[in-house]
C-alpha positions in Angstrom: -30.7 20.6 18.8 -27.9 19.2 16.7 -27.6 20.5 13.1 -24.4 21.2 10.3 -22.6 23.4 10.4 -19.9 24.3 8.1 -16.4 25.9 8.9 -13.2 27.2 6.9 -10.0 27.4 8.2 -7.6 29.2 7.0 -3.8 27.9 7.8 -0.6 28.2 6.8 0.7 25.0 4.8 2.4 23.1 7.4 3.4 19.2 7.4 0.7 18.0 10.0 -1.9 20.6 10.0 -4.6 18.1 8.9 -3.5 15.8 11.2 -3.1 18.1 14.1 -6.7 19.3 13.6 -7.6 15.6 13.8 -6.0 15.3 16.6 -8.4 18.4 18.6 -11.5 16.7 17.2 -10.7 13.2 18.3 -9.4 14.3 21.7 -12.5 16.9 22.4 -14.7 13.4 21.5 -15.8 15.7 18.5 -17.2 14.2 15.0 -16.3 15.2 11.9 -18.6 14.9 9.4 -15.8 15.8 6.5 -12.9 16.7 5.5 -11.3 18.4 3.0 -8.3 20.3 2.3 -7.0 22.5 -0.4 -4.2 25.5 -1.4 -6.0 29.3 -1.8 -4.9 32.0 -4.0 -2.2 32.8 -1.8 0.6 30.5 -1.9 1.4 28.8 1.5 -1.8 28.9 2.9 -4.2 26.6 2.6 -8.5 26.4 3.5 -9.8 23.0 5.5 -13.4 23.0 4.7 -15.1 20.8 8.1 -18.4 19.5 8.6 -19.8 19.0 11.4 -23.0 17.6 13.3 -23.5 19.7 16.7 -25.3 21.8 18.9 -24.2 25.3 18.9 -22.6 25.8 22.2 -20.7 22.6 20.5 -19.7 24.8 17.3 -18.4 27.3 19.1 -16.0 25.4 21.5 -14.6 24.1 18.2 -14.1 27.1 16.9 -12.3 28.4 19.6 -10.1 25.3 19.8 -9.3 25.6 16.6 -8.2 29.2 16.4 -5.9 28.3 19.6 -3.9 26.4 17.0 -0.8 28.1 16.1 -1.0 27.7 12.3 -4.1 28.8 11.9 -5.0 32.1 10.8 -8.7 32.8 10.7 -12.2 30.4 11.1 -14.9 31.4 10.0 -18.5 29.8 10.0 -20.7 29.7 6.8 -24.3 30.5 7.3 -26.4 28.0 5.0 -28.0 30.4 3.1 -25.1 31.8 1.7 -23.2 29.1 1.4 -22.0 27.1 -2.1 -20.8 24.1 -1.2 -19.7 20.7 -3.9 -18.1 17.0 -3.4 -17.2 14.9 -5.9 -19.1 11.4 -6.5 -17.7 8.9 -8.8 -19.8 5.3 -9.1 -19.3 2.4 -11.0 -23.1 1.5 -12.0 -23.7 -2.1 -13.4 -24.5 -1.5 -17.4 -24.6 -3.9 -20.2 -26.2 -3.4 -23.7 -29.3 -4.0 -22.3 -29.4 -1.0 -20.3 -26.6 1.2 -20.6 -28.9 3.6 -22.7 -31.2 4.1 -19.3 -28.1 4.5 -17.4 -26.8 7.2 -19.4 -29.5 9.0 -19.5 -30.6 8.8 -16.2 -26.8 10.8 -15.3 -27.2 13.2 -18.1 -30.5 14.6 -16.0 -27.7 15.4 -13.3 -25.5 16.7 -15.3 -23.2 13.8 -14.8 -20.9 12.3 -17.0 -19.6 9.1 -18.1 -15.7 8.8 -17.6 -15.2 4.8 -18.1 -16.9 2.3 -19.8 -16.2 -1.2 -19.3 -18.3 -4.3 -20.9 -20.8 -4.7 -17.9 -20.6 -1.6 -16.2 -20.0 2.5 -16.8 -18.5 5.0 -14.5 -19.7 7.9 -13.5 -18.5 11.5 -12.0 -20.6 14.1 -10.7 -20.1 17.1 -8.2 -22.5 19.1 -6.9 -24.6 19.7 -3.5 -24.9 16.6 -1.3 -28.5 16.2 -1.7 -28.0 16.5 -5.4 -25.4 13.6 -5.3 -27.6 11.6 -2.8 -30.4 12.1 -5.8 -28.4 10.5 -8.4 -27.4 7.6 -6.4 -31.1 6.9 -5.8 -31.8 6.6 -9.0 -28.5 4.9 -9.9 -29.8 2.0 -7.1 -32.2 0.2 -9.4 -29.1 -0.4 -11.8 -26.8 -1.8 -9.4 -23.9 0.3 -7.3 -21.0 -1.7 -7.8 -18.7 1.2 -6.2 -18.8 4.5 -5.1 -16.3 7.0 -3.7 -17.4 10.6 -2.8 -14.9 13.2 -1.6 -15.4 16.1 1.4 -17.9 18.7 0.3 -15.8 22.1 -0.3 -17.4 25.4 0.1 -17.1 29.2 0.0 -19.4 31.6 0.8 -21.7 33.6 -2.0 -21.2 37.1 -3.5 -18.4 39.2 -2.9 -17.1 38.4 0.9 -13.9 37.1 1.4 -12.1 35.9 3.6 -9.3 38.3 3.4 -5.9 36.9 5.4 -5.4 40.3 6.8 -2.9 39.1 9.5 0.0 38.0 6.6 
């Protein structure tokens, strides 16, 4: 049965790396759900946080493709439960005088927050857990979505396990 499942890669900062790993997904006829990629507290190396949508036996061939890769220094699997994970939403949300009031409020209960206003319409940012942002843009709908961008969700795993880059 197919489910997500969440991996962090740890890499040294290479040109291509992102692209490289790319390249294993698309030629293993693997889907990435996301994406993202970002420098650690050690300068040169940087985590990919990737998404994806498989069966186990799927998860793991990944994973051992992935650690095959020369740059890469350690993968590691989140388990749900201990996982934080956050993407960034940013909407543009249809808002006159007539209802920008409602609009505001209604991203306030998300802890959103407004970072443009234009004449007919109000932008707004919000991070948080996927479901969360898939919340707010339900009850953004109603107003009119005039726009939306959301990033890769980012994640790292709870309490005080690390994942130590013993091997620089």
């Amino acid at each position: 049965m197919s489910s997500m499942h969440t991996l962090s890669v740890l890499c040294e900062d290479v040109d291509g790396i992102v692209s490289r790993i790319a390249a294993m997904f698309t030629r293993r006829s693997f889907n990435i759900e996301s994406i993202s990629s970002g420098r650690t507290e050690v300068p040169g190396i940087n985590r990919i946080t990737i998404v994806v949508n498989g069966e186990e036996r799927v998860v793991e061939q990944i994973t051992k493709q992935l650690n095959k890769l020369i740059p890469v220094i350690k993968v590691s699997r989140y388990d749900a439960s201990s996982l934080v994970s956050r993407g960034l939403l940013m909407v543009k949300v249809s808002a006159d005088n007539s209802n920008r009031t409602q609009v505001v409020e209604a991203a306030k209960l998300f802890r959103a927050h407004v970072v443009d206003v234009g004449p007919d319409s109000l932008i707004i940012e919000s991070t948080g857990s996927p479901s969360k942002l898939q919340a707010l843009l339900d009850v953004l709908e109603p107003f009119g979505i005039r726009e939306l961008v959301e990033s890769s969700v980012t994640a790292m795993s709870r309490g005080p396990k690390a994942m130590y880059l013993s091997k620089i």
